[in-house]
NUFITOR-535625 format. One record per atom (N, C-alpha, C): y, x negated, z; atom name; chain. Coordinates in steps of 0.02 Angstrom, whole numbers. Layout:
REM NUFITOR-535625
R    north     east       up   atome   chaine
R        Y        X        Z      CA        A
...
This chain:
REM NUFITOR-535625
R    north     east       up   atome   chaine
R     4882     -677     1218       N        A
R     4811     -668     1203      CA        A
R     4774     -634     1261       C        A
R     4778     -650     1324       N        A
R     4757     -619     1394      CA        A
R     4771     -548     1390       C        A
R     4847     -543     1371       N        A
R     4872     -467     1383      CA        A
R     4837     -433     1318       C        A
R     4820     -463     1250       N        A
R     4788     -406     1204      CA        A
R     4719     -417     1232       C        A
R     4679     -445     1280       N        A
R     4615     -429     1284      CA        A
R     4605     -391     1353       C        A
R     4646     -421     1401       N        A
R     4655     -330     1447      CA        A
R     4653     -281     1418       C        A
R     4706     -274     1376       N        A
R     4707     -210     1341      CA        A
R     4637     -178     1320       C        A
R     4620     -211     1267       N        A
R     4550     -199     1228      CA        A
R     4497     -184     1299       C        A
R     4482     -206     1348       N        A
R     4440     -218     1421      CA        A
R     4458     -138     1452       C        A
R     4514     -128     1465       N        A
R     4555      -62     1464      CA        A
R     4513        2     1424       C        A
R     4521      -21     1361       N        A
R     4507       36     1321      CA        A
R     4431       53     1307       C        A
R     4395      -12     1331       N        A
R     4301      -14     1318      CA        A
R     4298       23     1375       C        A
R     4328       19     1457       N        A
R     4307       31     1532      CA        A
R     4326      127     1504       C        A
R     4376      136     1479       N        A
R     4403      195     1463      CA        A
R     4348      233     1414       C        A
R     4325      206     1363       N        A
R     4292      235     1332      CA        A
R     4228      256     1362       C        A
R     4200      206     1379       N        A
R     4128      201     1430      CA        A
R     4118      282     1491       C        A
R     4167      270     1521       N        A
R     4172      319     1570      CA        A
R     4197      397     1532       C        A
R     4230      390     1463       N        A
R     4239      451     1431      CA        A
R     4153      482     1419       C        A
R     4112      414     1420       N        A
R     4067      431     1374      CA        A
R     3988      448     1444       C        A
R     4017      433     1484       N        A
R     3973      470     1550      CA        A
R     3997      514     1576       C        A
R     4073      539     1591       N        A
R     4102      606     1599      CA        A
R     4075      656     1548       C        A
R     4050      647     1488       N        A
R     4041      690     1440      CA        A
R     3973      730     1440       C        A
R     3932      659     1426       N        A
R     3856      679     1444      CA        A
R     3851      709     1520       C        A
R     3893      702     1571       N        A
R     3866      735     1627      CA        A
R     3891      798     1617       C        A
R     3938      826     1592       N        A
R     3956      885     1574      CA        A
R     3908      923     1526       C        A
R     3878      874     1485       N        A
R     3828      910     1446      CA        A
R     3763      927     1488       C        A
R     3748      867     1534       N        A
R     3689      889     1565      CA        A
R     3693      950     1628       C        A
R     3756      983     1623       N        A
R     3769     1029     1668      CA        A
R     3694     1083     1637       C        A
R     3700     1072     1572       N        A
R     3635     1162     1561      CA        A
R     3579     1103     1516       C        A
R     3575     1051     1513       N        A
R     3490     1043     1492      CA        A
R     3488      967     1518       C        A
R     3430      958     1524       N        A
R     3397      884     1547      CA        A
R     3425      821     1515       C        A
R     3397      759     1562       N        A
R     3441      715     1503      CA        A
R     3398      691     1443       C        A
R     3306      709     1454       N        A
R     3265      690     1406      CA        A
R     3268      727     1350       C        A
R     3314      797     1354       N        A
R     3333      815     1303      CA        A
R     3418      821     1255       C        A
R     3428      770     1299       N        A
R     3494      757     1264      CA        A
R     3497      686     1192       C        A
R     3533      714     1166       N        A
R     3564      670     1106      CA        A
R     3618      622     1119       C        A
R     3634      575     1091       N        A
R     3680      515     1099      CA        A
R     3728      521     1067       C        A
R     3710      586      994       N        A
R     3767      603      929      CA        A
R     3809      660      988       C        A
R     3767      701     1017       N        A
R     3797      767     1066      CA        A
R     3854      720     1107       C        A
R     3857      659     1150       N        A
R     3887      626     1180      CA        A
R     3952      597     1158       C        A
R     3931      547     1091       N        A
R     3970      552     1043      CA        A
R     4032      607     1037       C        A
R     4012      633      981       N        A
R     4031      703      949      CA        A
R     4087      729     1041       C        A
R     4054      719     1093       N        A
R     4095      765     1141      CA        A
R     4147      721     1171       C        A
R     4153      661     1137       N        A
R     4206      595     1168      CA        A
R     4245      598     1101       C        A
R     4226      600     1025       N        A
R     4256      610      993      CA        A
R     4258      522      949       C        A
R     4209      483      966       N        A
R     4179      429      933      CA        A
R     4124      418      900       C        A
R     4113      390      846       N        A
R     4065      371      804      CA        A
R     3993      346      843       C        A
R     3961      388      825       N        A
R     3884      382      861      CA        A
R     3867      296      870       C        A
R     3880      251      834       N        A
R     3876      159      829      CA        A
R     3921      151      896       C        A
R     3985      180      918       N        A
R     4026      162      968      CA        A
R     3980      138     1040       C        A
R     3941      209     1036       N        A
R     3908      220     1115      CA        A
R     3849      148     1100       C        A
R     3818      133     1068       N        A
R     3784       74     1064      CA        A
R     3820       12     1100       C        A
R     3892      -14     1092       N        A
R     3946      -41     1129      CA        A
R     3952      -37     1210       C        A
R     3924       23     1252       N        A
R     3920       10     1315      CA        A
R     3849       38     1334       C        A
R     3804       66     1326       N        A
R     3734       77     1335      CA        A
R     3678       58     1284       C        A
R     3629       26     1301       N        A
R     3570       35     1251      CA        A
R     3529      101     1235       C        A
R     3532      143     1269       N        A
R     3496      213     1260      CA        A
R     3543      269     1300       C        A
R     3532      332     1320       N        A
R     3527      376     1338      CA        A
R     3496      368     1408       C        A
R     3422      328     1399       N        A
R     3409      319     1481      CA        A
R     3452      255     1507       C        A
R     3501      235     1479       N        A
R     3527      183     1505      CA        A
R     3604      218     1521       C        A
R     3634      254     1510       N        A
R     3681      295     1512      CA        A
R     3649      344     1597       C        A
R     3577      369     1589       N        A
R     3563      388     1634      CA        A
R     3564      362     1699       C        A
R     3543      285     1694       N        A
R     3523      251     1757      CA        A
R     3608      232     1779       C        A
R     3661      240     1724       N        A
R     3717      218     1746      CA        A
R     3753      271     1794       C        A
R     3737      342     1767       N        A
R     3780      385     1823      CA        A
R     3708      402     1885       C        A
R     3674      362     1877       N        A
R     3633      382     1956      CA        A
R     3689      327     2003       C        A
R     3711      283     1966       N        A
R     3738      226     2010      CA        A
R     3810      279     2028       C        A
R     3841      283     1983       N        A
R     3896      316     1969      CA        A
R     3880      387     2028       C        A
R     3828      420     2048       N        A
R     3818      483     2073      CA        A
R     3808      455     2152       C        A
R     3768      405     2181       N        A
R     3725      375     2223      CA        A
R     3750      317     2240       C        A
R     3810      274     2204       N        A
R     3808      202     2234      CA        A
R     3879      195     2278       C        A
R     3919      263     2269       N        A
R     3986      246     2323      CA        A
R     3964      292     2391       C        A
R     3900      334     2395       N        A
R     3881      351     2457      CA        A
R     3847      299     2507       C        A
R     3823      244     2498       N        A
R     3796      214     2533      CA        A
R     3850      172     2583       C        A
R     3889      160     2611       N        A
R     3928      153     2661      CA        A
R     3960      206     2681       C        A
R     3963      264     2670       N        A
R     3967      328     2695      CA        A
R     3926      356     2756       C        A
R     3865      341     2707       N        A
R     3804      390     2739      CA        A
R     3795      321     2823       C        A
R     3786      268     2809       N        A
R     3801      205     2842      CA        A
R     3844      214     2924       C        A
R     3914      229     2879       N        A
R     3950      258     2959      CA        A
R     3938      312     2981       C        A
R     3915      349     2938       N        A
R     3890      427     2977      CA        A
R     3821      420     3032       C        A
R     3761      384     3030       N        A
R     3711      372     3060      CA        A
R     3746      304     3098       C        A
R     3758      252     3105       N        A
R     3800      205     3125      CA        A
R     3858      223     3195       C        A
R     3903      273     3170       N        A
R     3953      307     3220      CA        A
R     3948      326     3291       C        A
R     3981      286     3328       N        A
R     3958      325     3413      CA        A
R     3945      387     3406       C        A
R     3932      430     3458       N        A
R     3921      511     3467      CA        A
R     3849      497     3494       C        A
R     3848      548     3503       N        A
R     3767      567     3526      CA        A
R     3732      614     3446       C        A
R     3664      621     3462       N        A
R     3609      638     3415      CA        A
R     3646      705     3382       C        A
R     3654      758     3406       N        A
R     3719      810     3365      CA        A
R     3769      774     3367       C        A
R     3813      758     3368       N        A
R     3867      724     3355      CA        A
R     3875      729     3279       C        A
R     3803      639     3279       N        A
R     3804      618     3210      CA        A
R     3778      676     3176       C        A
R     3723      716     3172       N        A
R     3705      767     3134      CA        A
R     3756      827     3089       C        A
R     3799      809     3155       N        A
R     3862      874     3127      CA        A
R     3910      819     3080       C        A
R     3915      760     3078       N        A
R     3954      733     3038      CA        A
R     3918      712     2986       C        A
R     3846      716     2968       N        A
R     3820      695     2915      CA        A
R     3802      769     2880       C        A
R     3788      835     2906       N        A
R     3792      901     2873      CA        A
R     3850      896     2838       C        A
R     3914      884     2883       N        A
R     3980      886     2860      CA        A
R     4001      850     2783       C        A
R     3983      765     2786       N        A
R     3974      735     2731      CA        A
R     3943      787     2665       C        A
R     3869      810     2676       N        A
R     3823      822     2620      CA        A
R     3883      878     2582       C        A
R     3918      914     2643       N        A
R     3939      978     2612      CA        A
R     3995      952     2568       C        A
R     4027      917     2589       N        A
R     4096      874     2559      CA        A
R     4108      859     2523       C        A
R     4032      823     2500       N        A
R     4020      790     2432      CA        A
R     3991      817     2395       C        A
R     3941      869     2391       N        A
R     3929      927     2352      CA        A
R     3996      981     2322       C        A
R     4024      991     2369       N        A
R     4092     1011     2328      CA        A
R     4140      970     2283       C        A
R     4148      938     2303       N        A
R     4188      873     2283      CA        A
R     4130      839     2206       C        A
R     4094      839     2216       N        A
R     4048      809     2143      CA        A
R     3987      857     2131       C        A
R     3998      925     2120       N        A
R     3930      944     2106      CA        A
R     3890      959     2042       C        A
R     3914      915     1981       N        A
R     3871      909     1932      CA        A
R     3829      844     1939       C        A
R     3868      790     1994       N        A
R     3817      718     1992      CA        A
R     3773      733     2049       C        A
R     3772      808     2075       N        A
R     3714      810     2132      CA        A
R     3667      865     2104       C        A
R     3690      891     2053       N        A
R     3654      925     1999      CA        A
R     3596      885     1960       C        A
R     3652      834     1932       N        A
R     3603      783     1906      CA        A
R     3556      744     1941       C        A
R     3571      747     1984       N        A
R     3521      690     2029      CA        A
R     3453      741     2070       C        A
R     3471      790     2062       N        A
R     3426      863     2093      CA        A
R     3390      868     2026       C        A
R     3422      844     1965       N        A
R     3366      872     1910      CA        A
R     3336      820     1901       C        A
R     3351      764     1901       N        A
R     3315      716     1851      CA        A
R     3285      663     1920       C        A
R     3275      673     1979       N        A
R     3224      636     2030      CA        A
R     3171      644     1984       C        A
R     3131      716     1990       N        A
R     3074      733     1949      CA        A
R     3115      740     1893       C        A
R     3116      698     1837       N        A
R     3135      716     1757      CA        A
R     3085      676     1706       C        A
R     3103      681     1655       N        A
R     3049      669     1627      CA        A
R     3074      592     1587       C        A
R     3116      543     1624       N        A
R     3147      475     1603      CA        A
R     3156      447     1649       C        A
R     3096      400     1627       N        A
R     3063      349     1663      CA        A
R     3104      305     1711       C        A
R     3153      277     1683       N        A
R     3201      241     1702      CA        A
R     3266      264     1762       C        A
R     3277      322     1744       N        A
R     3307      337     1782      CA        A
R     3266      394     1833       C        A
R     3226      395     1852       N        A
R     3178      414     1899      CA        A
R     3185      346     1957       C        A
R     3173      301     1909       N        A
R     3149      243     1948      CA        A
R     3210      215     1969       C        A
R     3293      221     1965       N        A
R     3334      204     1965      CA        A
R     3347      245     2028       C        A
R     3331      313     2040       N        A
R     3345      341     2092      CA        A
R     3299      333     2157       C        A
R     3240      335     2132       N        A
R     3195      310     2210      CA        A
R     3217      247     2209       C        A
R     3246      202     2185       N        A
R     3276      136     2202      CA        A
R     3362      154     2255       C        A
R     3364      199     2235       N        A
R     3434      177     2256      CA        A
R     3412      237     2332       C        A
R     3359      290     2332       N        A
R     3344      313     2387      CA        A
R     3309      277     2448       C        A
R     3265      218     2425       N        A
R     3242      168     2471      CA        A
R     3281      126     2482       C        A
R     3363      102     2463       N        A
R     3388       81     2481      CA        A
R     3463      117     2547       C        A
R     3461      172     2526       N        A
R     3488      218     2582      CA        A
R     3427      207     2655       C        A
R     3379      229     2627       N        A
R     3327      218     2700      CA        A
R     3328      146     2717       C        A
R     3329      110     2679       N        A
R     3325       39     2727      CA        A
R     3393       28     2770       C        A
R     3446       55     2723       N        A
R     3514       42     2766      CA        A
R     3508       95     2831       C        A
R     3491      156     2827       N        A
R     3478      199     2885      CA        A
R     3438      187     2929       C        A
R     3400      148     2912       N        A
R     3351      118     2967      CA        A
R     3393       56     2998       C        A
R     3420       28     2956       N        A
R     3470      -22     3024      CA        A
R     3533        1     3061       C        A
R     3530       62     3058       N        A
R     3592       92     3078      CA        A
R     3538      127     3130       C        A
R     3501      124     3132       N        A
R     3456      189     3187      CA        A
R     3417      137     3228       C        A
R     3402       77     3198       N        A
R     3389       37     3252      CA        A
R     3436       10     3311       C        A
R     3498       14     3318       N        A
R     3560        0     3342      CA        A
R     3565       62     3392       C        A
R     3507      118     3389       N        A
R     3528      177     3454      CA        A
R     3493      152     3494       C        A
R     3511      186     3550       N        A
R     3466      161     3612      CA        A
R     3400      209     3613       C        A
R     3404      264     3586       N        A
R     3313      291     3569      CA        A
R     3273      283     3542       C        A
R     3287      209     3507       N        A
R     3243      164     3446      CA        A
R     3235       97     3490       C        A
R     3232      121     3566       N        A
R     3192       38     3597      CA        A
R     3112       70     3605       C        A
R     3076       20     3575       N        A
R     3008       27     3552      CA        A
R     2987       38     3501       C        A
R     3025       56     3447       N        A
R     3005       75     3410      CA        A
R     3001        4     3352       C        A
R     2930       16     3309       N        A
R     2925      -25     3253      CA        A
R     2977      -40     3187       C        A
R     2990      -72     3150       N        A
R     3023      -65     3100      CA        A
R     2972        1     3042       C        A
R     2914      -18     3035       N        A
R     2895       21     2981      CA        A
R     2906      111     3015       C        A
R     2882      118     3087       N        A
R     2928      203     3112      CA        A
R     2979      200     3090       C        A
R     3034      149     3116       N        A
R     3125      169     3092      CA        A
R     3103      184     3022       C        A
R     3062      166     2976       N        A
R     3079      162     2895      CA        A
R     3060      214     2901       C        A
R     3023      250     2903       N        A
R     2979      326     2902      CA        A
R     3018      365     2926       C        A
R     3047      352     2999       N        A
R     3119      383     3015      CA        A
R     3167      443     2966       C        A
R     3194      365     2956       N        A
R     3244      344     2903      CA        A
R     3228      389     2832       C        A
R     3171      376     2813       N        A
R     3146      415     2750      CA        A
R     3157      476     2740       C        A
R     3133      496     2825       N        A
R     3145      605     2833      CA        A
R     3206      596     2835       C        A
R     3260      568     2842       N        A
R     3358      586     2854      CA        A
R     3357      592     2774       C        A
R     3325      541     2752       N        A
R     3375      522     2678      CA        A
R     3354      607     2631       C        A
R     3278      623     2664       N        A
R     3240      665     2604      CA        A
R     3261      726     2628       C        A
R     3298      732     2690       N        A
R     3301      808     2684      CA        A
R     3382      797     2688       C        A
R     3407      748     2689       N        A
R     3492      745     2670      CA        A
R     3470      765     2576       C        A
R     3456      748     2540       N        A
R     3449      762     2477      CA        A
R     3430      838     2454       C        A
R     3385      873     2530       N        A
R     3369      918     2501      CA        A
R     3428      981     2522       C        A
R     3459      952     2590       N        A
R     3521      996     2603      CA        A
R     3578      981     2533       C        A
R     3567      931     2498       N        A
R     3633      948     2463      CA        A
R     3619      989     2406       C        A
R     3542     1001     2373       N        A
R     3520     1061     2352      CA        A
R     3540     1116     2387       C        A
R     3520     1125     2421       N        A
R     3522     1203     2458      CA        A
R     3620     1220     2454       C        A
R     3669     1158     2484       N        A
R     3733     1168     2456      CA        A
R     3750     1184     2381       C        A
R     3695     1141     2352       N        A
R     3740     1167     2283      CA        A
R     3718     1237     2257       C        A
R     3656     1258     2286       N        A
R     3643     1342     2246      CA        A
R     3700     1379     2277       C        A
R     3722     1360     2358       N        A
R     3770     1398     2375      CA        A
R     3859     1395     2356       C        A
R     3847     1360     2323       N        A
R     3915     1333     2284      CA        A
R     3943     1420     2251       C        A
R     3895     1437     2238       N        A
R     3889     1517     2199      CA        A
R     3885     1565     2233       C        A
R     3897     1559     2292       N        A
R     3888     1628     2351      CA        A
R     3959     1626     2397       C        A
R     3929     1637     2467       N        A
R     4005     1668     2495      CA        A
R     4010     1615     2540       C        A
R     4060     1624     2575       N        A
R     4077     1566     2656      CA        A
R     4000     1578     2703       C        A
R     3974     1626     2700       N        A
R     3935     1652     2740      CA        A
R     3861     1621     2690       C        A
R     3857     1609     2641       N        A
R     3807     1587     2614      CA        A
R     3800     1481     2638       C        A
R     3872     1462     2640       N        A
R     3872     1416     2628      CA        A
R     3863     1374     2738       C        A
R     3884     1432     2766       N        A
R     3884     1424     2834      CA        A
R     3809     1416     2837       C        A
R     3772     1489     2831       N        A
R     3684     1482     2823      CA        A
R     3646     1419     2801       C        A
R     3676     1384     2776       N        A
R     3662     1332     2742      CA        A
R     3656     1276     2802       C        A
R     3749     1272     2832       N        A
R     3746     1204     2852      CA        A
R     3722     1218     2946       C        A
R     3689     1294     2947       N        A
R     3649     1305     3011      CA        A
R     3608     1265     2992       C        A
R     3546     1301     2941       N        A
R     3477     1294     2940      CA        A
R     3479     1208     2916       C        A
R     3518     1175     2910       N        A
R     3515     1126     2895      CA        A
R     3507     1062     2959       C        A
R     3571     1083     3015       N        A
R     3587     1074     3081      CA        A
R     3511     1076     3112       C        A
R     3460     1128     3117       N        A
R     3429     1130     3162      CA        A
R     3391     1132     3141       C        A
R     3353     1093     3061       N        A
R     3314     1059     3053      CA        A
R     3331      985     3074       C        A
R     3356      950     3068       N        A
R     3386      870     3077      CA        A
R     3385      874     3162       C        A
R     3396      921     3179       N        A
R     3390      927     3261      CA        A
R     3306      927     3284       C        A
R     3278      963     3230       N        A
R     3209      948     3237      CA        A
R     3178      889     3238       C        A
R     3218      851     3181       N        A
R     3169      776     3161      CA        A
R     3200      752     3228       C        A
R     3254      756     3243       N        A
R     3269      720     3319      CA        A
R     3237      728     3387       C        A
R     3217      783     3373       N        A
R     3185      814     3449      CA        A
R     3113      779     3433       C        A
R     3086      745     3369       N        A
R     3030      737     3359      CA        A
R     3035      681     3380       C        A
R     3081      644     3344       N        A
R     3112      551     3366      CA        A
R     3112      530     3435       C        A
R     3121      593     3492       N        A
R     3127      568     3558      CA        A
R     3056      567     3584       C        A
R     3022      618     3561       N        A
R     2946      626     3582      CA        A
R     2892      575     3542       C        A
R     2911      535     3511       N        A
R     2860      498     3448      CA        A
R     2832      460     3511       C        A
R     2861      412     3525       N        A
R     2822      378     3579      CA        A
R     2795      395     3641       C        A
R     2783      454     3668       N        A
R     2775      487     3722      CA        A
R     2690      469     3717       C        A
């Protein structure tokens, strides 16, 4: 009895993930407020009643691959700000990350580049949730340097906020270059470098 309900557990976890691999492939060329649940369906190759079985909606399918896009970076991003080195050090290993993972997943950084501002509610709110939770973890990882004696918790959070918002916006700028040359994608992880070198050079002077 155990072994036929693994099985069945097996084949729901299997289906489920057929059925968010699909829609994210669909949301490669339109939004998710304009996607269908039959389109999702129809592209897994199950009866539109199936998908009811692991999501209640479409925005619930949505809020699942923000987790799915956003929830195995957060001990990543963690040791990257966290990691001995000095202020470039970490910078060059967290450029390094954005680029890594933009190659490595760039329709769930697609998705997450379209639908911050999208027009579903839920998963809007699923992502500034899971982005204030990167900044709170980056803020205890930045309180642990030695250029964060004096400093308040609500600065580290504000800190913390500019890493997370322009780490999000470098992995934009990687993914348009996903479509260009080595030399497009280098330009990238300069102007990226010596902005973050900026917010740092700002971080040492805040308390002055």
């Amino acid at each position: 009895m155990s072994h036929t309900l693994g099985i069945r557990q097996a084949q729901k976890q299997k289906t489920r993930q057929a059925l968010l691999d699909a829609a994210l492939g669909l949301l490669e060329e339109q939004s998710l407020s304009s996607l269908g649940l039959r389109e999702v369906t129809r592209a897994v190759g199950v009866a539109p009643t199936a998908f009811y079985r692991h999501f209640r909606s479409t925005a619930d399918l949505g809020v699942a691959l923000v987790e799915e896009a956003l929830g195995s970076l957060h001990p990543m991003i963690e040791d990257t700000v966290s990691a001995a080195g000095d202020s470039d050090e970490r910078i060059a290993r967290a450029v390094d990350l954005i680029a890594r993972h933009v190659e490595t997943y760039p329709a769930h950084v697609r998705f997450i580049a379209r639908e911050r501002h999208g027009g579903v509610q839920p998963v809007r709110e699923a992502i500034r949730e899971q982005l204030a939770r990167f900044a709170e973890e980056v803020k205890v990882a930045l309180a642990e340097h030695p250029e964060s004696k004096g400093w308040s918790d609500d600065d580290l959070l504000m800190l913390a906020g500019l890493y997370v918002d322009h780490m999000l916006m470098a992995a934009s700028a990687f993914l348009e270059a996903l479509e260009g040359t080595d030399q497009d994608r280098e330009r990238v992880a300069c102007v990226t470098s010596r902005q973050m070198r900026l917010i740092s050079i700002g971080r040492h002077n805040w308390l002055g």
